[in-house]
Backbone bond lengths (Angstrom), bond angles and torsions (degrees), N, CA, C in turn:
res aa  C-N    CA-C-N  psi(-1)  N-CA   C-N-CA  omega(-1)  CA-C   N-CA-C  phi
1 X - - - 1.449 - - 1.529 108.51 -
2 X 1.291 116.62 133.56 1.683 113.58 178.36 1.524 107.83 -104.71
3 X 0.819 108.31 149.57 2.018 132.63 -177.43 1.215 111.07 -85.77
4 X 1.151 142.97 107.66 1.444 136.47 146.71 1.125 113.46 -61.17
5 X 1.376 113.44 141.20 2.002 124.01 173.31 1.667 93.10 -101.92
6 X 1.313 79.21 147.03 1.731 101.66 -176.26 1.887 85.09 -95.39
7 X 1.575 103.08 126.49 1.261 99.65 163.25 1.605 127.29 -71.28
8 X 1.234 116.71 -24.42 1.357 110.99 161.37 1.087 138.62 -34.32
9 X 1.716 96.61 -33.61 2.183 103.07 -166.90 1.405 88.28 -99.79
10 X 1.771 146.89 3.76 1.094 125.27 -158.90 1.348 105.26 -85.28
11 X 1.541 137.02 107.53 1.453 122.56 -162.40 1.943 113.07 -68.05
12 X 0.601 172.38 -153.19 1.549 162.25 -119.09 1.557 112.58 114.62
13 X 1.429 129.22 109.83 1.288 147.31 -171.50 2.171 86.52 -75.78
14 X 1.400 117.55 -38.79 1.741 99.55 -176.20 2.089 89.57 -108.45
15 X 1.448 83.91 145.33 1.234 108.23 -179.44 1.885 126.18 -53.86
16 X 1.854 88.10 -28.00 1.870 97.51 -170.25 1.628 80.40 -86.38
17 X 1.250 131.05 -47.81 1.406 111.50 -162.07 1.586 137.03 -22.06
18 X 1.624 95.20 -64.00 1.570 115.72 153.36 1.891 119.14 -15.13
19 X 1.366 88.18 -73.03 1.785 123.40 -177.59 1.692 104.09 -37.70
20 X 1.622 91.47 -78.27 1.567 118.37 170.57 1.743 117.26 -16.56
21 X 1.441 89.31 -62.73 1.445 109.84 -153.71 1.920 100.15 -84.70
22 X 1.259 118.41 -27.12 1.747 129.60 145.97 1.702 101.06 -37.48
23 X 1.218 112.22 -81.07 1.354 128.49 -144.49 1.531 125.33 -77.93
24 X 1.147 102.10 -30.05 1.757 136.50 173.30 1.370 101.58 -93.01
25 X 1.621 142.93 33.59 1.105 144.96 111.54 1.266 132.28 -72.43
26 X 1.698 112.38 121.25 1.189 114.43 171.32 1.511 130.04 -26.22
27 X 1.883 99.44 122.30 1.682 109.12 178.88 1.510 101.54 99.59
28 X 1.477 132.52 -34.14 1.748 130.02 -122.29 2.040 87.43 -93.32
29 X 1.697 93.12 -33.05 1.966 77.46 -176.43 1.890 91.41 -91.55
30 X 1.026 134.77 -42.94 1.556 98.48 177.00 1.605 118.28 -52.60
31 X 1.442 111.40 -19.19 1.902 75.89 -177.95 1.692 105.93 -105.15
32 X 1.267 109.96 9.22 1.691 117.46 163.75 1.338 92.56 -76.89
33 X 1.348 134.79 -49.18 1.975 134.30 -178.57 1.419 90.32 -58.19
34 X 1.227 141.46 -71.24 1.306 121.35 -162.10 1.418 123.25 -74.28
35 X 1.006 107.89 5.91 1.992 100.24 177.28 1.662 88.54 -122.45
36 X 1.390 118.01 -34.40 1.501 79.76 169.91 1.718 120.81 -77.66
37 X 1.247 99.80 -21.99 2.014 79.12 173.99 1.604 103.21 -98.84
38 X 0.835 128.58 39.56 1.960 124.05 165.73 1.427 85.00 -135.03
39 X 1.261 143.42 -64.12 1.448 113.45 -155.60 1.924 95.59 115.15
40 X 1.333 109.10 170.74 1.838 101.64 -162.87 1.305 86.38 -62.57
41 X 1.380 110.56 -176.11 1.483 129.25 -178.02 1.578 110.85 179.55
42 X 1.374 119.31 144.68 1.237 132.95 -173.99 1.770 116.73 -70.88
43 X 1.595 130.00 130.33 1.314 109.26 -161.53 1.663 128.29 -45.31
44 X 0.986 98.30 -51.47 1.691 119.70 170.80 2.147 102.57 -30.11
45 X 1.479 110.72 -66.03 1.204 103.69 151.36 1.114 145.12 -27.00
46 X 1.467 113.00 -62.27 1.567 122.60 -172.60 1.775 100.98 -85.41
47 X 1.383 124.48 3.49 1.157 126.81 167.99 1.324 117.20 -95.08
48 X 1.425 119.80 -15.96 1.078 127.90 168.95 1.975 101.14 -81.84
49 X 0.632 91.72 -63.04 1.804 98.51 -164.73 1.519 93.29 -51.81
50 X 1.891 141.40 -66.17 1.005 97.94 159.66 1.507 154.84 -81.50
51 X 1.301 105.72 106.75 1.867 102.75 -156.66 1.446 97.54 -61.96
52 X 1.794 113.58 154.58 1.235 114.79 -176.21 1.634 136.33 107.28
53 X 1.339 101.76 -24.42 1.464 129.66 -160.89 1.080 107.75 -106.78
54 X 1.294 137.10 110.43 1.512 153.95 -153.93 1.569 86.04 -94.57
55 X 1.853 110.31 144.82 1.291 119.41 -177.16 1.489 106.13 -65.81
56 X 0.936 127.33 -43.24 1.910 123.18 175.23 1.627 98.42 -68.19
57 X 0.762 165.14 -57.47 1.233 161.60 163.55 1.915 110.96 -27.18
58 X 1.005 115.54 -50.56 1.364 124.07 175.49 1.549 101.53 -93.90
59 X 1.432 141.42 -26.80 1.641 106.38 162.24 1.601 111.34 -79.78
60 X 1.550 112.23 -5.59 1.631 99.60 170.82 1.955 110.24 -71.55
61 X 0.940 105.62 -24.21 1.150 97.66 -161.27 1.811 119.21 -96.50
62 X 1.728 91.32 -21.43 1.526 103.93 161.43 1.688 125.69 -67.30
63 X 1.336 91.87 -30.15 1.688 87.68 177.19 1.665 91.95 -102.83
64 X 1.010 168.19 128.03 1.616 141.77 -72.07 0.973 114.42 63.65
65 X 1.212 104.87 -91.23 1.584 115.73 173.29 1.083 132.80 -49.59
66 X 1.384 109.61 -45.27 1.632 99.66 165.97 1.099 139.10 -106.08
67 X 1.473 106.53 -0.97 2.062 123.13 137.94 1.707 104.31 -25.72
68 X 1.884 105.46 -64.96 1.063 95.89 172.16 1.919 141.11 -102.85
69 X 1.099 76.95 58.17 1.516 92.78 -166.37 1.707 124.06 21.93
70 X 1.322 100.77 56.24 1.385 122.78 163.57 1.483 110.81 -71.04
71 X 1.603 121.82 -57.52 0.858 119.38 -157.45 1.433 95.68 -157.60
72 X 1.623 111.55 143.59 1.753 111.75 175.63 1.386 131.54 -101.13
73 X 1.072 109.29 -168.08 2.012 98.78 -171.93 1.686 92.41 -154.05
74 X 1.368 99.79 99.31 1.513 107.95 176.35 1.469 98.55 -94.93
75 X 1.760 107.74 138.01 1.347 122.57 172.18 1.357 118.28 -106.50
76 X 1.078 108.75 147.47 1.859 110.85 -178.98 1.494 123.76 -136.05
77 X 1.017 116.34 94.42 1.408 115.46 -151.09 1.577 113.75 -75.07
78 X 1.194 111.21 92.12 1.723 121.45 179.00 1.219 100.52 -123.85
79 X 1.289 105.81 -171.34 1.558 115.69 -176.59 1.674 108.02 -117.83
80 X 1.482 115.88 138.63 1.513 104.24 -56.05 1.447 142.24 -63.00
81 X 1.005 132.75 169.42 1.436 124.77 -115.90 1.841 88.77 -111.58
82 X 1.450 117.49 130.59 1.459 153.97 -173.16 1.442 116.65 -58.27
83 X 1.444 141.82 58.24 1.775 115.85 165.72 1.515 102.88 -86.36
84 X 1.070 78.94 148.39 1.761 113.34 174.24 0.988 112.63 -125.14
85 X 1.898 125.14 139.16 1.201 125.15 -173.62 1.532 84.01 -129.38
86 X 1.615 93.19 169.76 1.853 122.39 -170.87 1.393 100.20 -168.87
87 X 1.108 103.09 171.29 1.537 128.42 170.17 1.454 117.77 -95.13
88 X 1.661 126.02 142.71 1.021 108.55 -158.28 1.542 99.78 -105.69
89 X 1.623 120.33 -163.37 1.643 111.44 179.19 1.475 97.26 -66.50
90 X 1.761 117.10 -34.07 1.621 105.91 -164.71 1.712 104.83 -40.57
91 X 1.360 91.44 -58.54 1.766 111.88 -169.61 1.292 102.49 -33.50
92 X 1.403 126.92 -63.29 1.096 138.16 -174.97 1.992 116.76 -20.51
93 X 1.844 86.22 -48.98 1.064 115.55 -163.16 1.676 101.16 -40.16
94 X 1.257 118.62 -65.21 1.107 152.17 146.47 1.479 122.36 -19.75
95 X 1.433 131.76 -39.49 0.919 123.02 -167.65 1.437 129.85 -85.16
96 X 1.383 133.11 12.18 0.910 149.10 157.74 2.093 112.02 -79.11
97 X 1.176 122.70 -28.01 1.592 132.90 150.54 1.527 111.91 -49.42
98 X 1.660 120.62 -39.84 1.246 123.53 -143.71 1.515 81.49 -93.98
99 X 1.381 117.99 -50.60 1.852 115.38 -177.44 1.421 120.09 -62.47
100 X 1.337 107.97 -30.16 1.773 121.48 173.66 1.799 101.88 -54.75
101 X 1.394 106.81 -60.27 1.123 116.24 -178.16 1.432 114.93 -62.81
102 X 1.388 147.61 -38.89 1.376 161.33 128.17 1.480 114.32 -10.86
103 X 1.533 113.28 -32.14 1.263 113.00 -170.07 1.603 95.04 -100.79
104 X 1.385 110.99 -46.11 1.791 108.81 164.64 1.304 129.98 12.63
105 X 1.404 79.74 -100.00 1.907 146.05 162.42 1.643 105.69 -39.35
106 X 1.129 108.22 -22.90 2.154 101.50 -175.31 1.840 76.92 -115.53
107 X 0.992 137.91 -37.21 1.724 132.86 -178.06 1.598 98.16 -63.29
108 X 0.924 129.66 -70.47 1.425 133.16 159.77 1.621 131.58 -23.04
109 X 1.247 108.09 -51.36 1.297 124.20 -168.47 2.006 102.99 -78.83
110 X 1.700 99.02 -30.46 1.368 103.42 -164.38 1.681 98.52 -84.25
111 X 1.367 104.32 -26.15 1.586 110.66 172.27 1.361 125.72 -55.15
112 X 1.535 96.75 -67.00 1.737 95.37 153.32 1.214 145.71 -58.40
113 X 1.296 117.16 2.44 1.071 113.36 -164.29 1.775 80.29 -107.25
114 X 1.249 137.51 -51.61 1.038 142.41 173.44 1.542 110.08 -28.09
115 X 1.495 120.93 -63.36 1.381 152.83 179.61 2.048 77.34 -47.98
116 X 1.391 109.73 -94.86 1.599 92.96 -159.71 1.584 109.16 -53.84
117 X 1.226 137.05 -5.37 1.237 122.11 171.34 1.551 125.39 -85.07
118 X 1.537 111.84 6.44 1.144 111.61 -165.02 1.805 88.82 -122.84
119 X 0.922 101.14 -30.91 2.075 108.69 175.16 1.066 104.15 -75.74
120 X 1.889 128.56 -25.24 1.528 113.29 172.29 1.441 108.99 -85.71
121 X 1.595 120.97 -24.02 1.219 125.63 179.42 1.303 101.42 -64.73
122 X 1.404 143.72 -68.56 1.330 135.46 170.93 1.367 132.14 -46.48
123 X 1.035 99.05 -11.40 1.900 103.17 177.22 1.625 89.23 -91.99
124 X 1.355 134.11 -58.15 1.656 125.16 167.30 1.278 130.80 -43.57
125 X 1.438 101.48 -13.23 1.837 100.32 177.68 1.805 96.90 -95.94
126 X 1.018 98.73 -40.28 1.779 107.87 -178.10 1.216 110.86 -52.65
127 X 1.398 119.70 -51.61 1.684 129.53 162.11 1.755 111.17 -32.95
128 X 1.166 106.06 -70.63 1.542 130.08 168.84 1.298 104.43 -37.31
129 X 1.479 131.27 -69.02 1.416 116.64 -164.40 1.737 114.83 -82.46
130 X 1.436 109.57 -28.95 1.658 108.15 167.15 1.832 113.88 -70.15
């Protein structure tokens, strides 16, 4: 039988390590991207928004999250009965990194895309002149 370590108890001499080693698990910043730009949302939701993510895969990583109070899980007992997840103020803390990085990632993406539009444009003029 193998053991999972809870990254929480792993003690760490640098402070981001801890953080790092939360966040830099598979899935954990897309569904911090989707509740921080949607706002809380019911699991079924946030399973939709991240496509890909097997339901055991996303309750490992929700209670993760709110082991480390990333994000909470309000219950509501109806029939049947309501959690809702959100981001917490910690998260918050953070969320100005998550938009820096957001803005990156679309600077990047528009680059390359430029880059293959200008290597397909030259392979079409090359066509043209041979």
């Amino acid at each position: 039988m193998t053991r999972q370590r809870k990254a929480a108890s792993i003690p760490s001499p640098c402070a981001i390590s801890g953080l790092l080693e939360v966040l830099t698990r598979p899935w954990t910043l897309h569904i911090l991207w989707a509740l921080g730009n949607t706002g809380p949302m019911r699991f079924g939701a946030l399973k939709k928004q991240v496509a890909g993510i097997s339901s055991r895969v996303l309750t490992q990583r929700l209670r993760t999250l709110e082991e480390n109070r990333f994000v909470f899980r309000q219950y509501e007992q109806t029939i049947p009965p309501t959690v809702t997840y959100g981001i917490t103020e910690r998260m918050k803390d953070i969320e100005k990194v998550f938009q820096e990085l957001h803005a990156v990632a679309q600077r990047w993406q528009e680059d390359e895309g430029k880059v293959a539009g200008s290597a397909t444009g030259d392979l079409e003029q090359a066509r043209v002149q041979a």
